[in-house]
VEXDREN-2710 file (C-alpha; in Angstrom, 1 decimal):
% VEXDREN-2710
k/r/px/py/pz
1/UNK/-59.1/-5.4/-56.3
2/UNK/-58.5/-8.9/-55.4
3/UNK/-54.0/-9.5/-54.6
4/UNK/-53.8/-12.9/-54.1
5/UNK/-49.6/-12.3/-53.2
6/UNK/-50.3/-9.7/-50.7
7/UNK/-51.5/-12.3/-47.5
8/UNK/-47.8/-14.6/-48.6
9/UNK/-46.4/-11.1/-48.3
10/UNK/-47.5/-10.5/-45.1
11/UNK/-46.7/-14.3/-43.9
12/UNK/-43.3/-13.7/-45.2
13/UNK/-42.5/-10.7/-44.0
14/UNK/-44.4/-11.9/-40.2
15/UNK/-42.2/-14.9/-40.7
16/UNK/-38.7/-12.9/-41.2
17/UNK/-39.5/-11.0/-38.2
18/UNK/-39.8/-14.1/-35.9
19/UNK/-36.6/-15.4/-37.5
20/UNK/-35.0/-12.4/-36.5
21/UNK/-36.9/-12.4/-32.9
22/UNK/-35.2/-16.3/-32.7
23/UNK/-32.0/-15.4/-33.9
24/UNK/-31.8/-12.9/-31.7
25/UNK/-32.9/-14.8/-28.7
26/UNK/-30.3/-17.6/-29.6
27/UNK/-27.5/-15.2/-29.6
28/UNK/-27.9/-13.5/-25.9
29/UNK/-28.2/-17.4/-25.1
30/UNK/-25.6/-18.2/-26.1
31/UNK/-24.0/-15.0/-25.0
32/UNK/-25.2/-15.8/-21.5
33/UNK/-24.0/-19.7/-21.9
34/UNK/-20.6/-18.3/-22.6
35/UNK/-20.4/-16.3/-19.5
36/UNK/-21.8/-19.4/-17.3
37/UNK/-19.1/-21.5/-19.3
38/UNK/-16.5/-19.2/-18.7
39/UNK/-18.1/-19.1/-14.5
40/UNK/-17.8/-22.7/-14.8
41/UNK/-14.4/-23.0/-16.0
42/UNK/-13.2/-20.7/-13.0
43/UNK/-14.9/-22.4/-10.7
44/UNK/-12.9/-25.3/-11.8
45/UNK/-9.7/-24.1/-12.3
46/UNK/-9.7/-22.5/-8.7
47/UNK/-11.1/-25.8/-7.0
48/UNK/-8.5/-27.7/-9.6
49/UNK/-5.7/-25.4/-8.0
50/UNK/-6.7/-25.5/-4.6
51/UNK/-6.4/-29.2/-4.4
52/UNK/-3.0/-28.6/-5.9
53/UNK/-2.2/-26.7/-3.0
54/UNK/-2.9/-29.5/-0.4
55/UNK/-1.0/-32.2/-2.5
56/UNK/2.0/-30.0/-2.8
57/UNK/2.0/-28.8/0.8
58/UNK/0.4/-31.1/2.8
59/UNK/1.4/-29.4/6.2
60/UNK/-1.2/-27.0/5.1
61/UNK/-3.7/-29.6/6.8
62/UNK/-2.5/-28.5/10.5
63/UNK/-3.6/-25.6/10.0
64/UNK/-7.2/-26.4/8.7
65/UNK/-9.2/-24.5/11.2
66/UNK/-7.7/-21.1/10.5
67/UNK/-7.7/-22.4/6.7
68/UNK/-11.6/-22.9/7.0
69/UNK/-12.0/-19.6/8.7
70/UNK/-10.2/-17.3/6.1
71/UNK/-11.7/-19.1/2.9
72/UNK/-15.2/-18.8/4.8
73/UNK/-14.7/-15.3/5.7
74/UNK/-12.8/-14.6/2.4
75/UNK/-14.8/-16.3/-0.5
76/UNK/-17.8/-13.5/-1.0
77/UNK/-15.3/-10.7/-1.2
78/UNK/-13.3/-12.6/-3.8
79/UNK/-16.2/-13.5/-5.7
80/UNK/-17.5/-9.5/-5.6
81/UNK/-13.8/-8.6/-6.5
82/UNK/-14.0/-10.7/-9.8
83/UNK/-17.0/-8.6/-10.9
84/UNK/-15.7/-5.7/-9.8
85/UNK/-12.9/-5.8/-11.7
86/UNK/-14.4/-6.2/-15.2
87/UNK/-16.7/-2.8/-13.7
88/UNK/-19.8/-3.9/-14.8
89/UNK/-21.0/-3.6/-11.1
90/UNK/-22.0/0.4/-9.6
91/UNK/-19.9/2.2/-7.7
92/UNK/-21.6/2.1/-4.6
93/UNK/-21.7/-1.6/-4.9
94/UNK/-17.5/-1.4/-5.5
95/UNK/-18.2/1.0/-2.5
96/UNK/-19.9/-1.5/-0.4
97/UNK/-17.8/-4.6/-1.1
98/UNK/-14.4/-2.4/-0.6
99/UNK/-15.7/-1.9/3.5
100/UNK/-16.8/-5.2/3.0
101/UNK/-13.4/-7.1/2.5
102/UNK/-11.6/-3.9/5.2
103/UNK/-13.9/-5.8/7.7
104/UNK/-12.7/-9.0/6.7
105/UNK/-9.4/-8.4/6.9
106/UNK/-9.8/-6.5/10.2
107/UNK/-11.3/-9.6/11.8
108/UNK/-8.7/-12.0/10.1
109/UNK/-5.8/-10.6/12.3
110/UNK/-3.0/-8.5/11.4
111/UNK/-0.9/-10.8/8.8
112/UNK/-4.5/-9.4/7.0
113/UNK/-4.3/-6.1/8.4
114/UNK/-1.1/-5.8/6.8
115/UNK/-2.2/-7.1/3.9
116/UNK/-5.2/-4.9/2.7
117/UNK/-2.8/-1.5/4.1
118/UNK/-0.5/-3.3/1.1
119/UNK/-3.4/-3.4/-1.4
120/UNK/-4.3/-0.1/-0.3
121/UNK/-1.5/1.8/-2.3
122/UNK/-2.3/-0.2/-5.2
123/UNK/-4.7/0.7/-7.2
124/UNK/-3.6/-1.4/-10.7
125/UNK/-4.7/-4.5/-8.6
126/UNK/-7.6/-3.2/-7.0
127/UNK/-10.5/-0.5/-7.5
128/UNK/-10.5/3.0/-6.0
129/UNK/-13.5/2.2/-4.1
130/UNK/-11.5/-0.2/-2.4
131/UNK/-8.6/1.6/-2.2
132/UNK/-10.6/4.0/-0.4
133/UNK/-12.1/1.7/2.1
134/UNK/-8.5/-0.2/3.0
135/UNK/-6.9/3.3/3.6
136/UNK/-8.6/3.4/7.0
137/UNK/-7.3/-0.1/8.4
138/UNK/-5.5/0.5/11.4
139/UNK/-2.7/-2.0/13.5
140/UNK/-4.1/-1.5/16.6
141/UNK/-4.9/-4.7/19.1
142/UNK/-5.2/-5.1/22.9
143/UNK/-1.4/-5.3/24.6
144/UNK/-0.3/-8.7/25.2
145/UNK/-0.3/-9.4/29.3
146/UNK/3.0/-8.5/31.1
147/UNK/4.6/-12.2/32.6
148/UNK/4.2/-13.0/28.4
149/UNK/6.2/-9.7/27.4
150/UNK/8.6/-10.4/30.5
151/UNK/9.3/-13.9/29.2
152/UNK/10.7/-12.4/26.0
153/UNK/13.0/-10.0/27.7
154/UNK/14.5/-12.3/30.5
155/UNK/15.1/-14.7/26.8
156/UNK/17.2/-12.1/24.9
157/UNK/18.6/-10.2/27.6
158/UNK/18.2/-11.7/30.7
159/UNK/16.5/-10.6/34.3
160/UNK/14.4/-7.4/33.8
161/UNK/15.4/-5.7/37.2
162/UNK/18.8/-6.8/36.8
163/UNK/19.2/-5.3/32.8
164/UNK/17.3/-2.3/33.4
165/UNK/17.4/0.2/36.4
166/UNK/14.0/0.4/36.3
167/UNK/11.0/-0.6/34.0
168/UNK/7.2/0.6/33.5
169/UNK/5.0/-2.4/33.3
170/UNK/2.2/0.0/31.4
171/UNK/3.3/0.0/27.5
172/UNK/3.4/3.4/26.0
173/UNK/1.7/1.9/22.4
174/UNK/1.1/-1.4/20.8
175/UNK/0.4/-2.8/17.4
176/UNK/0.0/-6.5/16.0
177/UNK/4.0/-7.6/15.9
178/UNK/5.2/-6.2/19.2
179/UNK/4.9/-3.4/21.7
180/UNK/6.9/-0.1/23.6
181/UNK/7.7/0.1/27.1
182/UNK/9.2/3.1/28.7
183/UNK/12.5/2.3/31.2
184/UNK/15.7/3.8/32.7
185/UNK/18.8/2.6/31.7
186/UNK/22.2/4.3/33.1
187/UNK/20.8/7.6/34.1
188/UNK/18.6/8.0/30.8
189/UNK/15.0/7.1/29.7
190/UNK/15.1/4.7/26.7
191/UNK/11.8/3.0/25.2
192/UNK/12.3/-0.6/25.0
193/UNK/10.6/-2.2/22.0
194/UNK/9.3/-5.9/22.4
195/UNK/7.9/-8.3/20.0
196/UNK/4.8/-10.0/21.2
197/UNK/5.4/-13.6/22.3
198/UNK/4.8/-16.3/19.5
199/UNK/3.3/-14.1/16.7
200/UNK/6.1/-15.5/14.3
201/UNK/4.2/-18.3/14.3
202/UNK/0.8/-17.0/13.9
203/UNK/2.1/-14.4/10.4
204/UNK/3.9/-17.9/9.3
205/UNK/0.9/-19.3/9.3
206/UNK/-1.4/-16.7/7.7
207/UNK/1.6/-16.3/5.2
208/UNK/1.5/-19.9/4.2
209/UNK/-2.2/-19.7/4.0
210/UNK/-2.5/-16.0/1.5
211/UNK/0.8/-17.4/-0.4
212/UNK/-1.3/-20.9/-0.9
213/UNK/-4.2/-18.6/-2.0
214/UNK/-3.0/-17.0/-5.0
215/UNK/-3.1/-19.9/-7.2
216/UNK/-7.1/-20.3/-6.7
217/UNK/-7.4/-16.5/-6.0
218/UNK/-5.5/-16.4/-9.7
219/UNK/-8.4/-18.1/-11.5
220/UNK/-10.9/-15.4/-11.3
221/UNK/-8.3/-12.6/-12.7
222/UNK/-6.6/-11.3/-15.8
223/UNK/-3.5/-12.7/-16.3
224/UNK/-1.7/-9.2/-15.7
225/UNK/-3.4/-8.8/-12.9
226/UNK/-2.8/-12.6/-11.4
227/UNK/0.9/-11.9/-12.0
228/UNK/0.8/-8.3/-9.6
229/UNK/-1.0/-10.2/-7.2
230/UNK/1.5/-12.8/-7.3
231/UNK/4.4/-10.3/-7.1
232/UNK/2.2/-8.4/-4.2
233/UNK/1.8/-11.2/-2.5
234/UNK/6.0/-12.3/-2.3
235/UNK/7.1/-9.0/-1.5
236/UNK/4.4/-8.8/1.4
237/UNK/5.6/-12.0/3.2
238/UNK/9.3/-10.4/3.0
239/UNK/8.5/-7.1/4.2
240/UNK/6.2/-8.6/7.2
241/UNK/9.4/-11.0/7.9
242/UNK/11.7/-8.2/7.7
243/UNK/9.6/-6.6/10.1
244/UNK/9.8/-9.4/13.0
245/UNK/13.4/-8.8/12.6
246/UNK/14.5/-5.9/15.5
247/UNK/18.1/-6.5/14.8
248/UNK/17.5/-5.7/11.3
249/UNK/15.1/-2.3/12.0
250/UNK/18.1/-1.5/14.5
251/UNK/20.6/-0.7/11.3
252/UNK/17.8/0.8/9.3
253/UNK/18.0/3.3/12.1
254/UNK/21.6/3.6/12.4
255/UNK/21.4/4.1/8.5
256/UNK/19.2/6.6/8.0
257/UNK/19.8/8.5/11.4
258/UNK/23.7/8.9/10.4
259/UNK/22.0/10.2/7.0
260/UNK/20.5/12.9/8.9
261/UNK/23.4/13.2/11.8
262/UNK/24.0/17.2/10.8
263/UNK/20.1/17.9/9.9
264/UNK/19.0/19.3/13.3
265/UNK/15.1/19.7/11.8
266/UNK/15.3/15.5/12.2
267/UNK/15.4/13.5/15.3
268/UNK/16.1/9.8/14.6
269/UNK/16.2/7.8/18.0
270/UNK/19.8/6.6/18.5
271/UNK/20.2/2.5/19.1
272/UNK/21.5/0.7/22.1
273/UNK/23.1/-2.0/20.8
274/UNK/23.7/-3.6/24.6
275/UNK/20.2/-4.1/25.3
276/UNK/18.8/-5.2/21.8
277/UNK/18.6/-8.2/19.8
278/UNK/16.6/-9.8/17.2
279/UNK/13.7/-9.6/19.5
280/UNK/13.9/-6.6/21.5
281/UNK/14.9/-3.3/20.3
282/UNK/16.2/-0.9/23.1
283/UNK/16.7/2.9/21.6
284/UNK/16.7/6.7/23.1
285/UNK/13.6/8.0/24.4
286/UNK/12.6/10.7/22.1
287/UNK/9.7/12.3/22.9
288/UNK/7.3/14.7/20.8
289/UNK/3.7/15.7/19.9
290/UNK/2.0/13.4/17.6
291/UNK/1.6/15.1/14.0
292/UNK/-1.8/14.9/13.4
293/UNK/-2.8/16.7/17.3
294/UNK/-3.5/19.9/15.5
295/UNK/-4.4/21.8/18.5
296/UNK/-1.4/20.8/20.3
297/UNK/0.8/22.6/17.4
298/UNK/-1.2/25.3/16.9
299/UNK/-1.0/25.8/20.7
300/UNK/3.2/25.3/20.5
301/UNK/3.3/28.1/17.2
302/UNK/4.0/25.7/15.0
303/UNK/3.5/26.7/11.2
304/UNK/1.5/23.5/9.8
305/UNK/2.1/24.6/6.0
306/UNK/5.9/25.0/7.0
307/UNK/5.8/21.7/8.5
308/UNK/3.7/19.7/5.7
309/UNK/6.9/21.1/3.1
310/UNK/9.3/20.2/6.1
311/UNK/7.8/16.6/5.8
312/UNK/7.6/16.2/2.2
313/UNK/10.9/17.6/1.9
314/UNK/12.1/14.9/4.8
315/UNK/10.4/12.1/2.3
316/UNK/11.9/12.9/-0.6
317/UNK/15.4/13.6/0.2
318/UNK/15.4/9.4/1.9
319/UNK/13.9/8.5/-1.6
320/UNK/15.5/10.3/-4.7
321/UNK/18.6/11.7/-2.3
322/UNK/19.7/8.7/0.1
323/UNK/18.3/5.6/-1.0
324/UNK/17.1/3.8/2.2
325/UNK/13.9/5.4/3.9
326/UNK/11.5/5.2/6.6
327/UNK/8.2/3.3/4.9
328/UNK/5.6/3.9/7.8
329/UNK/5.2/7.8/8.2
330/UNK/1.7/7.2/9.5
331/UNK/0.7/10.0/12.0
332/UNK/1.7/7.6/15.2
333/UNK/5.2/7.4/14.3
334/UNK/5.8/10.7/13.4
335/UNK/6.2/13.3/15.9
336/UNK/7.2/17.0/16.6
337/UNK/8.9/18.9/19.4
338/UNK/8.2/22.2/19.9
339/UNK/11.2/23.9/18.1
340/UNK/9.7/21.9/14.9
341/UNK/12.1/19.1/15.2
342/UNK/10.4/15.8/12.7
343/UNK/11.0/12.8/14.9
344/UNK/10.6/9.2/13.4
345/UNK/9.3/6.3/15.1
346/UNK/9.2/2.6/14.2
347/UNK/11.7/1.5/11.7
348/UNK/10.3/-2.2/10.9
349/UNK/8.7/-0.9/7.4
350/UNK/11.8/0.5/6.0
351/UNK/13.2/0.2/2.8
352/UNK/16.3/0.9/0.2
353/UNK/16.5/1.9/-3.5
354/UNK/18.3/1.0/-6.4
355/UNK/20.8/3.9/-7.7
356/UNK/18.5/3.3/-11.3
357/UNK/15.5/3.4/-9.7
358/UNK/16.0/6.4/-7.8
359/UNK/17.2/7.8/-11.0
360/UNK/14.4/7.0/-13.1
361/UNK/12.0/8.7/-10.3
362/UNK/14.2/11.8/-10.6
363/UNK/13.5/12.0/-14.0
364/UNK/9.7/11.0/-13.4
365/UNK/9.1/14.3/-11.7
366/UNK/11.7/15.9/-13.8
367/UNK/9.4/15.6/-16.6
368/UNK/5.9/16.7/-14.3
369/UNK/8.2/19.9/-13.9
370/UNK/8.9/20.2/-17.5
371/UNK/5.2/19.8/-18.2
372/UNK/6.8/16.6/-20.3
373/UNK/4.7/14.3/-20.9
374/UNK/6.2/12.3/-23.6
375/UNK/9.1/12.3/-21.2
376/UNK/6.7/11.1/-18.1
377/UNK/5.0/7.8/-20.5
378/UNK/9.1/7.1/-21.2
379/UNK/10.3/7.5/-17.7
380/UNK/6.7/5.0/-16.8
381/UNK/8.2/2.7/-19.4
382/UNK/11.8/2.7/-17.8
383/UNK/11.0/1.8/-14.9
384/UNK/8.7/-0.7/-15.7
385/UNK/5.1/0.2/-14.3
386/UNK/4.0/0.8/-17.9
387/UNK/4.4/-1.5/-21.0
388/UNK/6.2/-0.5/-23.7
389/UNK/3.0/-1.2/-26.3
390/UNK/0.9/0.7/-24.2
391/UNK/3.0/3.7/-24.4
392/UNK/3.8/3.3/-28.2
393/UNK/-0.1/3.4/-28.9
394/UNK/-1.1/7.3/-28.7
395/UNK/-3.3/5.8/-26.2
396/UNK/-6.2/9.2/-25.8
397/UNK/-7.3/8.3/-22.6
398/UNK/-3.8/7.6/-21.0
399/UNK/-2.4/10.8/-22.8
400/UNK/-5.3/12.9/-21.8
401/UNK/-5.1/11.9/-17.7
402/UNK/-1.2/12.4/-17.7
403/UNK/-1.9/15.6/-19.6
404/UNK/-4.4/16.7/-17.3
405/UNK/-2.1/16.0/-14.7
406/UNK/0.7/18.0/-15.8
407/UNK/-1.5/21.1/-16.6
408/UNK/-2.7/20.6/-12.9
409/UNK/0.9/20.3/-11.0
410/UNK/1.9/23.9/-13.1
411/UNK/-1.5/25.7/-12.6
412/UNK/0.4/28.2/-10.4
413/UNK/-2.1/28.2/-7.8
414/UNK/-3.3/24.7/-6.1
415/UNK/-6.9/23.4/-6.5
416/UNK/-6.7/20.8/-3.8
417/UNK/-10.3/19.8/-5.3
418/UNK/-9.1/19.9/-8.9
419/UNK/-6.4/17.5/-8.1
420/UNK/-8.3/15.4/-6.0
421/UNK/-10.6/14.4/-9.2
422/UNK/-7.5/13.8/-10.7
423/UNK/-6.1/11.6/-8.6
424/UNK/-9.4/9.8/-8.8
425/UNK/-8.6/10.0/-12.8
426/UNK/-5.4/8.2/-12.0
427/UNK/-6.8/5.8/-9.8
428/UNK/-9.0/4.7/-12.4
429/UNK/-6.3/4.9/-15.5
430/UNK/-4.1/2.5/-13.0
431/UNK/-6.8/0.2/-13.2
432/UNK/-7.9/0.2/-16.5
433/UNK/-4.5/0.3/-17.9
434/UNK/-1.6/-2.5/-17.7
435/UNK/0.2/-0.8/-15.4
436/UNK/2.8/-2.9/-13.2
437/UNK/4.2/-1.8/-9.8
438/UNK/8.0/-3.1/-9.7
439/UNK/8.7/-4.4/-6.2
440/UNK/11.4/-2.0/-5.6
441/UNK/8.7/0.8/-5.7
442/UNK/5.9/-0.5/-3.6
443/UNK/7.2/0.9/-0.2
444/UNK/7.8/4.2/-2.5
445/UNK/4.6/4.7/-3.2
446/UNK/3.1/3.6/-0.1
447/UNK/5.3/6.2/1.7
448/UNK/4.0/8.8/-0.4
449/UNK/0.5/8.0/-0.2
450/UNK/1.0/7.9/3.7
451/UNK/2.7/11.0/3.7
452/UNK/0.3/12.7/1.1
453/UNK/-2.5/12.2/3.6
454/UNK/-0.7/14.1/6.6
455/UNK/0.4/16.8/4.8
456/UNK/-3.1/17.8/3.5
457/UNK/-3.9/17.5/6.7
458/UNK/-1.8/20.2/8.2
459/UNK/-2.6/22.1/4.9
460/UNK/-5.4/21.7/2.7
461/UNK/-3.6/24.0/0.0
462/UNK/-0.5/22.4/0.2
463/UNK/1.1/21.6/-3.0
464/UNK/3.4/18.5/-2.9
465/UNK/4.7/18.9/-6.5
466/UNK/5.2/23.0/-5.4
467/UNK/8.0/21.0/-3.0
468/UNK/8.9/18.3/-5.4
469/UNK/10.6/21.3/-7.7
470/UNK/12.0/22.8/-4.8
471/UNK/13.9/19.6/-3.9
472/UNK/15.3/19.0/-7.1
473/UNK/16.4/22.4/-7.7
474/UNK/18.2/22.4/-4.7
475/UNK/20.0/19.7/-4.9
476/UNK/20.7/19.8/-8.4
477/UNK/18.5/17.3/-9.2
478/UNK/17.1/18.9/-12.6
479/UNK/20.3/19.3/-14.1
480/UNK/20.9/15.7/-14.0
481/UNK/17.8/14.3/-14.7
482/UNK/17.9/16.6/-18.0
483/UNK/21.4/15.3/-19.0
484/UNK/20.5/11.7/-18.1
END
């Protein structure tokens, strides 16, 4: 039977369908003009901000070849970092970019060095992957030639064969910011530490340069997370100052070693005031077996799961006990003599807490004990690392980490395994979350990540939070934190 409405019918319905097909189209274009708009804008708020930086601080321009050499080396990784952190790039690609930018910094010098082993105990700033990949930069550089070392003696002190009965030319270690030498002085060995000849200069520089940085760096990031880097990036150039300072390390030691003065498991070396000024640092020869030489223990009877508590126990009794703590507990500066005496080395990284703070981590693992977490999101809140609205929001995915977290610390039996995938959990939640790290806990937490590493070292099965419960039980630590 002849339809005369059924070929408009089949226009119509052909002609809908390319409407949709256009409209379609249109909108991923302008979807994708939107994200080039948004590209563009960032370009031009970084270049907009970068030439902000040479008009405020024109003294910048003298240092225009290193300048040129760190924003050449520097600008892929920051670009890659932009993606990364709106994670619509793979993992191995996060993976890739993470050994990527510890490369970098590795040939950038050690104001850089320093800089990614900052970043690498903060994962609300950066992904896992390239927390992961920063964890392995190491401070390690040639030794600076001997008539350049002497120099810096015969300034602060005067004549090497006349201050010292005797002095080994060979240093015992060396990093980026100074070196060790072994001498006599008065009948006894003492190790004589030296900073390297001129390197103020050089991290002045480089500081100027990554503080000058933020700004443009800031263009491709969140606003939260352009604020941490901001805050990163100050407390960074005081702690690396602080660390040029000997005279400065010399009463952290005094401090914490008079902490310790009636704890015979902890050997702080004492200072020699005589021989030690803002430059060099003269102290007791103390020697020991490196921590991590696990066949050396082994050979001396040592009990590694003893010592790994002994540690942790050493850690958290400067944080949540004292207040002022050695920050660097990386295996080199932590050592043990054969009765199991902890000796500490290398004082530069050190740090104090706030009465408050230390409270408010008290409480923080007060509640992990408890198997509280209500009371660990409040405790997050008090001391500022998580905001308030956050908290407030019976957020599931925060809830069900922390949750996971707490059932994991109070298992009974440690799954080293378990809680490694949860620490990757937490990693991620850091990220993903608006968590803030308040300055007065960065050194905290890099202290603990540093000491987490070694010891799961000396004991894959050791549980920290097994210790942390010990600890506060013993020095009635619980009591408090549940009255607070």
């Amino acid at each position: 039977m002849y339809c005369p409405a059924m070929p408009f019918q089949h226009v119509l319905e052909e002609g809908i369908s390319a409407a949709e097909t256009g409209l379609a189209a249109t909108s991923q274009g302008l979807r994708l003009g939107a994200k080039g708009l948004e590209a563009t804008r960032q370009g031009y708020e970084a270049s907009r901000r970068g030439l902000d930086v040479f008009v405020e601080d024109p003294l910048i321009v003298t240092s225009a070849p290193r300048a040129t050499e760190v924003a050449l080396t520097t600008a892929p990784v920051v670009t890659g970092l932009t993606r990364d952190q709106r994670r619509t790039t793979s993992s191995g690609e996060r993976e890739r970019r993470g050994e990527q930018l510890r490369s970098v910094f590795t040939d950038l010098g050690p104001t850089f060095v320093k800089l990614g082993q900052t970043l690498s105990v903060r994962p609300d700033l950066v992904p896992e992957e390239y927390v992961d990949a920063l964890e392995k930069l190491q401070d390690q550089v040639p030794p600076a030639p001997w008539d350049h070392i002497e120099g810096v003696i015969e300034d602060e002190l005067g004549p090497v064969d006349e201050v010292f009965d005797d002095f080994d030319r060979e240093p015992l270690s060396g990093a980026s910011l100074g070196q060790v030498y072994r001498a006599e002085l008065d009948g006894g060995t003492v190790a004589v530490k030296i900073r390297r000849p001129d390197v103020e200069t050089r991290i002045q520089r480089d500081l100027r340069l990554v503080e000058s940085a933020v700004p443009v760096v800031s263009a491709f990031l969140d606003d939260g997370r352009a604020f941490t880097l901001e805050t990163i990036v100050d407390q960074f150039g005081d702690t690396i100052r602080e660390e040029l300072d000997y005279e400065r390390e010399a009463e952290m030691m005094q401090r914490i070693g008079a902490n310790f003065a009636d704890d015979d498991r902890v050997e702080i070396p004492g200072v020699v005031d005589s021989h030690s000024s803002e430059r060099v640092l003269t102290m007791e020869f103390v020697g020991g077996t490196r921590i991590s030489d696990h066949e050396a223990l082994d050979a001396m009877a040592i009990d590694r799961a003893d010592l790994a508590n002994r540690l942790r126990e050493l850690y958290l009794q400067m944080t949540l006990v004292d207040g002022a703590f050695h920050a660097d507990p990386h295996p080199g500066n932590v050592a043990v003599q054969p009765d199991g005496t902890i000796v500490l080395y290398d004082f530069g990284m050190s740090g104090t807490i706030d009465p408050d703070v230390r409270a408010g981590i008290v409480e923080f693992f007060a509640a992990i004990t408890r198997g509280d977490v209500e009371g660990i999101l409040e405790t997050l809140v008090e001391l500022g690392t998580l905001d308030p609205a956050v908290a407030g929001t019976d957020d599931d995915a925060l809830t069900e980490v922390v949750g996971r977290f707490v059932e994991c610390t109070r298992a009974g039996e440690f799954d080293a395994r378990e809680f490694e995938s949860l620490a990757d959990d937490l990693e991620e939640a850091f990220y993903e979350m608006p968590f803030r790290l308040p300055p007065d806990l960065t050194l905290v937490l890099r202290l603990m990540a540093i000491t987490d590493g070694v010891a799961n070292t000396l004991d894959p099965e050791h549980d920290f939070f097994a210790v942390v419960e010990a600890v506060l039980a013993d020095r009635g630590l619980s009591d408090t934190a549940e009255t607070s």
